[in-house]
N, C-alpha and C positions, 0 to 999 in steps of 0.2 A: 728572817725579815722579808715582807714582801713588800713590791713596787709597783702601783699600776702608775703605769704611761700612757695620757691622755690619745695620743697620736703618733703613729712610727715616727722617730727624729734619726739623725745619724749614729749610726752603731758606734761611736768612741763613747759615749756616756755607758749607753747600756752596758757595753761589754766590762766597765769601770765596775756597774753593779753588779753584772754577775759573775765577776770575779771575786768579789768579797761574800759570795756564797747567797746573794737575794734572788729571790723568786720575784721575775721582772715579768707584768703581766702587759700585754700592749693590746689598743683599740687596733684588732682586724681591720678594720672598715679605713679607707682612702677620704675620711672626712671628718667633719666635726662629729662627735656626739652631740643630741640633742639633752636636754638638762634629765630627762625622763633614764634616755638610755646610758647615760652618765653613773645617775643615782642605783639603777638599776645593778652595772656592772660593779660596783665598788661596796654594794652589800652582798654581794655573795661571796667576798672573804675577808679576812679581816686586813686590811693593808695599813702598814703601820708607815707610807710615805705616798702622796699622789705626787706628778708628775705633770702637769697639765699646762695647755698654751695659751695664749693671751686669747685666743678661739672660744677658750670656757669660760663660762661664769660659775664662779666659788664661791657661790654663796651661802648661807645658812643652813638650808636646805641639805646642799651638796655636804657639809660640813658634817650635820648631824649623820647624814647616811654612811662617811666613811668610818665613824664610829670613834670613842675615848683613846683607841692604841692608836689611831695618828699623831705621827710627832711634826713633821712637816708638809710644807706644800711648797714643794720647789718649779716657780713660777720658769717657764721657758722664753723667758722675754724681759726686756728692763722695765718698761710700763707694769703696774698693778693694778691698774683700774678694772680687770676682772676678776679679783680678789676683795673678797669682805674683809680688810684688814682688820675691823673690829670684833666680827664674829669668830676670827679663827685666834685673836690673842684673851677672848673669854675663854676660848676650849684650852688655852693652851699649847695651840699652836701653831708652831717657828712657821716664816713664809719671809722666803727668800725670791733673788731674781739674777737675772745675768748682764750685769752690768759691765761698762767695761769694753768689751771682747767686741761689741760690733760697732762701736764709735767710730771709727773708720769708715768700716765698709756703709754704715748708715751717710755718714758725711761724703762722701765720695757717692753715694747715689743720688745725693741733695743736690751735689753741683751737677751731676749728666741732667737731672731732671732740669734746674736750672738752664744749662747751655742747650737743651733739645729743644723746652718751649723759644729760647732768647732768638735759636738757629733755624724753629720751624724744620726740624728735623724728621718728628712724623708726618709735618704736611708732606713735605718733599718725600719720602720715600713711599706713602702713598700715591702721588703724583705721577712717579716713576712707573709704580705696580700698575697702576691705571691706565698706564699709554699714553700721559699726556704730554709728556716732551717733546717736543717740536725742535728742541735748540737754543742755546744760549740767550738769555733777554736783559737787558741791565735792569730791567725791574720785577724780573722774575722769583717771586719767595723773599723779598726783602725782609730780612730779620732786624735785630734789636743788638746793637757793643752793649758789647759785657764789660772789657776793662777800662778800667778809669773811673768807672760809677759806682754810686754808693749801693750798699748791699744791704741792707735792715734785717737784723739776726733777733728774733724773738724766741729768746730764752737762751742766756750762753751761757749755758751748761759744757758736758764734755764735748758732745756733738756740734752744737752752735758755735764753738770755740774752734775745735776741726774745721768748720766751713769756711767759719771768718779767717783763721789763719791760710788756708790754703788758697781765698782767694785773694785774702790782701798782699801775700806772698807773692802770688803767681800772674795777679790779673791786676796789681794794683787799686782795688776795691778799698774804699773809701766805706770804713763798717764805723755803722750808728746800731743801739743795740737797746734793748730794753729788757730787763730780767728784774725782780724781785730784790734781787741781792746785787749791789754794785760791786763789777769785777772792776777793780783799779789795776792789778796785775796785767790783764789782759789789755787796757785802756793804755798802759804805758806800752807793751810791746809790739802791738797792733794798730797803737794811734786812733783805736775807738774812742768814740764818743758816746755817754750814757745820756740817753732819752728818755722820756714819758713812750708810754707803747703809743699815745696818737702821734709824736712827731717822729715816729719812727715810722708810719706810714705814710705820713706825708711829705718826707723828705726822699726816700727809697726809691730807686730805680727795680729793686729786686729784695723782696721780700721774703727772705727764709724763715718758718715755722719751725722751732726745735724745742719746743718747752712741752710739759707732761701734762698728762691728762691730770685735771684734778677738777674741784666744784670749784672754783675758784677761777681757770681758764678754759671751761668749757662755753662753749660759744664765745670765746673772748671775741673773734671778729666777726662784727654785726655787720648787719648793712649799713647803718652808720658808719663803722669804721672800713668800711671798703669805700665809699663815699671820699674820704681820706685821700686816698690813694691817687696817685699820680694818673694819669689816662694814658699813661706811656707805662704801666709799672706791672710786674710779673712779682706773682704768688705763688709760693711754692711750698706746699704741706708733704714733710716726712714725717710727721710723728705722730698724731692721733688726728679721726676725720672730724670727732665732733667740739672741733677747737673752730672751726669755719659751721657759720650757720650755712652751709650747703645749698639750701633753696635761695639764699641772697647772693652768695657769691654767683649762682646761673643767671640769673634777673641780672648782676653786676656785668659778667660777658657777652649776655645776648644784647644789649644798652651799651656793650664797648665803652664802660665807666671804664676797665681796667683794659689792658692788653692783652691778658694772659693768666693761665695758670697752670701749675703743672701739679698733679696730686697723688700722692703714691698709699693713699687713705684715705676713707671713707668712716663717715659714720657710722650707717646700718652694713658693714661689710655682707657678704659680697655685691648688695646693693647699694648704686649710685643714685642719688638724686634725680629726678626727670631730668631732661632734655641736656644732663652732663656729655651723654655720648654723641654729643650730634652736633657737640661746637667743635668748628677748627680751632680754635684759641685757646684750647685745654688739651694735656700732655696727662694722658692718665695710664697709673700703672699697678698692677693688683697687690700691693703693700711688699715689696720687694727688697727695702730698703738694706734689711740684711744678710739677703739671698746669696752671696757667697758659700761655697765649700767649706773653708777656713773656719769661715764666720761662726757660720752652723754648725761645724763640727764641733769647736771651742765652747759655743756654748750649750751641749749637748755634757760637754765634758763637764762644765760649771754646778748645771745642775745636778748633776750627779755628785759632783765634788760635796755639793750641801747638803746631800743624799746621806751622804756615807759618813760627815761629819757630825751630824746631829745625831743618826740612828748608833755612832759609837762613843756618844754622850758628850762631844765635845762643842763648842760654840759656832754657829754656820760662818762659812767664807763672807757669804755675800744678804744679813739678813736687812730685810725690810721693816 
C-alpha cells in the first residue's frame, strides 16, 4: 500500500504507517504544493491513500489524477472546506478528518487571542521593543475587563463550548450564543442564553468565532453586522478567514466602529487584507490555533489511524 503525505507533519502518524509495511511518500519541499505540482506528484504512482492539509485543494481534478485504487483522503484538519466532498463520494472515496484532539488547544488559543487584544498585549510589547517607556502612567495602554462581561460564542460546537465553559468558569462571562442547533445542555450548565446571530452581536462585549466553513456561513459577518456590534466590542476569529468579509471588518477598525480584533485566519492565507497590518486594534496570528506538540502529534496519529483503518477494509475512525 502506498501513502503520499501532502507535507512533513510529526513522525508519530508516519511511523504508524510504516509500521504496517506502507510505502509513505512525503512533499520534500517546506511548503504548500501548488495544484499543478500536486497533480503532478500523485500520478507517478499509484497511491492507494493521500494525505493532505487543510493548505490543499482536493478537488476533482486532484481526484481524477490520484486515480480509481484511492480509497481515502485523510484530511489533516477538522474543517473540510478543502475537500470536494462530492467529487470524492462519486469516486468512491472515504475522506475523513481530525476531529476532537485539538479542541482544546484550539479553545485555549481563542482565549490568549481574546485576552492579548482585551490587554493590548502586542501593543505593549512592541512599545517596550521600541524604547518607549519612560515609566509608569495611569493612562498608559489602557485595555478592556474581560470578567463579568458577556462573551458572544458563534457556533457552540466542541470548541465554542471549550471557550464558553472556560470563561464562564474562570472569568465569570455571561455567554449568549448563536448556533444552528440549540444546545439546552450547555444553556443549563453555563447559564447561556440562545440568540438570533444579530443579537448576539449586539449584546457582546467579546465575540468569539467557532463555527465551520460552509456556503451557508461564509461571509456570515458583513458590514452590516459588524455595524451591530458594540463600539466597545472585540472579534475574535479561530476558525476560518472567510467567515469575516475581511475588507469590512478594516473599514470597521480604521472608523473605530469596533475596538478590536484579534484574528488567527485569513481568507486568502497567507494573505491579509490591505491595510490589516498597520492597525494597532488587531491582534493577528498566522493560523496557529493548534500549533501545539501534543496537538499535532495526536493528530498526525488520527490520520493515520484512518489510514490504516480503511486501507484494512474496515470503517474509518473519524469519516466525514
Amino acid at each position: 500500500m502506498k501513502v503520499f503525505v501532502t507535507r512533513s507533519i510529526p513522525e508519530t502518524g508516519i511511523e504508524l504507517l510504516k509500521k504496517q509495511g506502507y510505502a509513505v511518500t512525503i512533499n520534500p519541499y517546506d511548503r504548500v504544493l501548488t495544484k499543478a505540482e500536486l497533480i503532478d506528484y500523485i500520478k507517478k504512482d499509484r497511491y492507494d491513500a493521500l494525505l493532505p492539509l487543510l493548505t490543499d485543494s482536493i478537488d476533482s481534478d486532484v481526484l481524477d489524477a490520484i486515480g480509481p485504487q484511492c480509497k481515502i483522503v485523510a484530511n489533516y484538519a477538522v474543517g473540510i472546506d478543502n475537500i470536494n466532498i462530492a467529487e470524492a463520494k462519486k469516486r468512491g472515496i472515504i475522506v475523513t478528518n481530525t476531529p476532537g484532539v485539538l479542541t482544546e488547544a484550539v479553545a485555549e488559543h481563542t482565549i490568549a487571542m481574546l485576552f492579548a487584544i482585551a490587554d493590548r498585549l502586542v501593543e505593549a510589547d512592541r512599545y517596550m521593543r521600541e524604547g518607549k517607556y519612560k515609566g509608569w502612567g495611569p493612562q498608559l495602554l489602557l485595555g478592556a475587563d474581560i470578567a463579568q462581561k458577556t462573551l458572544g460564542i458563534i457556533g457552540l460546537g466542541r470548541i465554542g463550548y471549550e471557550v464558553a465553559k472556560r470563561m464562564h468558569r474562570g472569568f465569570d462571562s455571561k455567554i449568549v450564543y448563536y448556533d444552528q442547533i440549540r444546545k439546552e445542555d450547555a444553556e443549563r450548565e453555563l447559564k447561556a442564553t440562545y440568540l438570533s446571530l444579530d443579537e448576539v452581536l449586539a449584546q457582546s462585549d467579546f465575540v468569539c468565532i467557532c463555527v465551520s466553513l460552509t456556503p451557508q456561513t461564509k461571509r456570515l459577518i458583513t458590514a452590516e453586522r459588524l455595524r451591530m456590534m458594540k463600539p466597545t466590542a472585540y472579534l475574535i476569529n479561530t476558525a476560518r478567514g472567510a467567515i469575516i468579509d475581511e475588507k469590512a471588518l478594516v473599514l470597521a477598525l480604521q472608523e473605530r466602529r469596533i475596538a478590536g480584533a484579534a484574528l488567527d485566519v485569513f481568507e486568502h492565507e497567507p494573505d491579509m487584507a490591505p491595510g490589516l497590518a498597520e492597525l494597532d486594534t488587531v491582534v493577528l496570528a498566522p493560523h496557529i490555533g493548534s500549533a501545539t506538540i501534543g496537538t499535532r502529534s495526536k493528530m498526525s496519529e488520527m490520520a493515520a489511524q484512518n489510514i490504516i483503518a480503511v486501507l484494512h477494509g474496515k470503517p474509518p475512525i473519524n469519516p466525514v
